[in-house]
N, C-alpha and C positions, 0 to 999 in steps of 0.2 A: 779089167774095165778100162775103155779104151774112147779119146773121143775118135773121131774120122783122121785118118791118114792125113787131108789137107784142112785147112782150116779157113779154106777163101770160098768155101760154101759150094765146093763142086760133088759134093754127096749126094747121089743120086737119087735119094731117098726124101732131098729136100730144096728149099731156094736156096741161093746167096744167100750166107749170113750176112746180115742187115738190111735183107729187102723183106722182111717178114710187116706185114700189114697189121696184125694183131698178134702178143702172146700173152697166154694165158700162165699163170704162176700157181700151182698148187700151195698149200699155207705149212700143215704141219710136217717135217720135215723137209721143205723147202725152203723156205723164207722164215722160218720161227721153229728152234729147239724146241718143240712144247714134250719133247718125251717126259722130262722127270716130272713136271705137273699132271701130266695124265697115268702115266703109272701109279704115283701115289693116291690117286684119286680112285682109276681102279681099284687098286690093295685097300682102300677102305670099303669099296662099293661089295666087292667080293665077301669081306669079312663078314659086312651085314647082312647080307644074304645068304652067311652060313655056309659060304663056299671056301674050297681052297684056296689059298693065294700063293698063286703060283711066284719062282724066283722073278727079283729085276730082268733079269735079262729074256725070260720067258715072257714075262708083260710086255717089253717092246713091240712083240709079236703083232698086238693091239693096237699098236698106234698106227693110224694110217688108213685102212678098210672104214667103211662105215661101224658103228660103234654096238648097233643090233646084229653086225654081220661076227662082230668078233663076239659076244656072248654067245651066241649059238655055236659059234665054231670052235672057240677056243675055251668055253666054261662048261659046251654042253647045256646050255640050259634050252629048255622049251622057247617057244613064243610068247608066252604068260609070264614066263621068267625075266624073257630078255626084255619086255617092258615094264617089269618091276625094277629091275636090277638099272635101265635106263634113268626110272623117275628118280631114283638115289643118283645114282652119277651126276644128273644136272640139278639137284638139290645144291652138292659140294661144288658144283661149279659157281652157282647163284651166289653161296657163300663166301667163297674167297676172289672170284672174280674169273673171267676164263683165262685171263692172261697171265693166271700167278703160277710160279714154277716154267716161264716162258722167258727166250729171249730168240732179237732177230741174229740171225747165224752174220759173222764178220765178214763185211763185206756187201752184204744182201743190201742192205737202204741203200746205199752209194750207187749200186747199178739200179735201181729200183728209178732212183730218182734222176740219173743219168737220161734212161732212155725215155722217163717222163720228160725231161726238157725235149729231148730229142723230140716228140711230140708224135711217139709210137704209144699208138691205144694198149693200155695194158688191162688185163682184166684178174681175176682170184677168183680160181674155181676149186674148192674144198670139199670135201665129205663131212668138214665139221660142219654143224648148223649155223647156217646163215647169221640168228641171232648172236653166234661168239663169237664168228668172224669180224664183223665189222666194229667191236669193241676193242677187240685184239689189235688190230689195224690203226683204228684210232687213239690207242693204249699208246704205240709205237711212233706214232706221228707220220704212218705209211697211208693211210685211209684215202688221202686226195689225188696221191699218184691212179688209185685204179679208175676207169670208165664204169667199170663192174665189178661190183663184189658180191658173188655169188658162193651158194655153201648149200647145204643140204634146210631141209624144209625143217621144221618143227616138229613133225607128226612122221618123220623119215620117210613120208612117202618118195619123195626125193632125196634117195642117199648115195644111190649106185654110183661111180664118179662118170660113167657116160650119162647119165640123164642129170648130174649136175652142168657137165661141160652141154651139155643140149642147151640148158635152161642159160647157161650164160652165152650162147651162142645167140641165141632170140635175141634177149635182152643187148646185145652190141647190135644187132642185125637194126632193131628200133629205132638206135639212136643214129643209125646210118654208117655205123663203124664197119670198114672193108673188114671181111673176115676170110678172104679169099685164099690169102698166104699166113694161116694161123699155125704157132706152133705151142705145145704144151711143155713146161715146165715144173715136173714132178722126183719124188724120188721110190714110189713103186709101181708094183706090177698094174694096179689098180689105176696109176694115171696112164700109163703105155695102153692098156685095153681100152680106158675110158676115152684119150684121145683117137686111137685106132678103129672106133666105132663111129666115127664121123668124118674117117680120113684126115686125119690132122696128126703131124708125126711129134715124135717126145723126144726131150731131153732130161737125160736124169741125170742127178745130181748125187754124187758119191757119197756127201757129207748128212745123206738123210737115212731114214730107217732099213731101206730094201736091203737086198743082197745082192751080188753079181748076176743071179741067174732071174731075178726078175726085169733085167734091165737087158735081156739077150733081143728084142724085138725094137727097141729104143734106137731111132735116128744116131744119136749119140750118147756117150758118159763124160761128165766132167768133174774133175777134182778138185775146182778153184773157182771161185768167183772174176776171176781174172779167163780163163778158160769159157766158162761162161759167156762172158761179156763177148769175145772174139766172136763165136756161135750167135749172139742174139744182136750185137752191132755191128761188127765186120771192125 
């Protein structure tokens, strides 16, 4: 996992780094650890539904995709299931808060809030719902850096992370934010296709849940928030 050979933004794949108009930041394994909070939350959501629960490190598997998309896929359950099995997860969410079991990754607020001063539109486009997002953010003291904060719907009709990145795309578009030089900042396969469905290229992030081979279509990989920075400021 590699970023670009140069790092003055001649990758042909994308602008100058730091002439980007807009980027967008995915949450969970980007900008916020949320794995061990959500795996435990799984591992009870599983138990009470009488399912297996699978090892820690099988559950990572989950973190990341929309959270209907990983019950069906990864528990097998029905449609019926995976909205039972949903209403328990955000029961334990309600209960201890969405941010608990969470922290932002070292490093992240400091560029976060860098290229807010810089006075680059930044936006948070999630698969988690909307409603966790912006507590989570506000939990952290990140919430004012974005233009947008954007997550998946309540009723997961909007979960896919392209028709998330759509929705947050509108909504910058409204407020008159150039979106012209936009780039995504995730760390799976799910934000590479979700950006690449609107032509907008990715940069994934080493230190999140993917693997090497979902990051093979990705602009670039970076291992540092320093590395990072270079790519999104120049």
């Amino acid at each position: 996992m590699t970023i670009p050979d140069t790092l003055d933004g001649t990758d042909a794949r994308g602008p100058l780094a730091g002439t980007w108009s807009c980027i967008l930041f995915d949450l969970d394994g980007t900008i916020t650890d949320s794995g061990p909070g959500i795996t435990h939350r799984l591992a009870l959501t599983l138990a009470e539904m009488g399912a297996p629960v699978p090892s820690q490190s099988d559950l990572m598997r989950w973190v990341g995709p929309p959270i209907l998309d990983s019950f069906r896929d990864f528990a097998g359950f029905t449609p019926e299931q995976s909205l039972d099995a949903l209403v328990i997860y955000r029961r334990l969410v309600a209960e201890v808060g969405a941010y608990s079991g969470s922290a932002v990754y070292p490093g992240m607020a400091g560029l976060i809030s860098r290229l807010h001063a810089r006075g680059v539109p930044l936006a948070v486009s999630s698969s988690k719902p909307e409603s966790q997002v912006i507590p989570i953010l506000e939990h952290f003291g990140l919430a004012s850096a974005f233009t947008v904060i954007c997550g998946a719907s309540d009723d997961e009709s909007r979960s896919a992370k392209a028709d998330v990145v759509a929705e947050a795309l509108r909504r910058l578009g409204e407020l008159g934010v150039d979106t012209s030089r936009t780039v995504l900042v995730g760390d799976r396969i799910h934000d590479v296709e979700g950006a690449a469905a609107h032509g907008i290229p990715a940069i994934i992030v080493e230190w999140g849940y993917g693997s090497p081979a979902e990051a093979v279509d990705a602009m670039a990989v970076v291992h540092s928030t320093d590395q990072l920075a270079v790519l999104l400021a120049g």
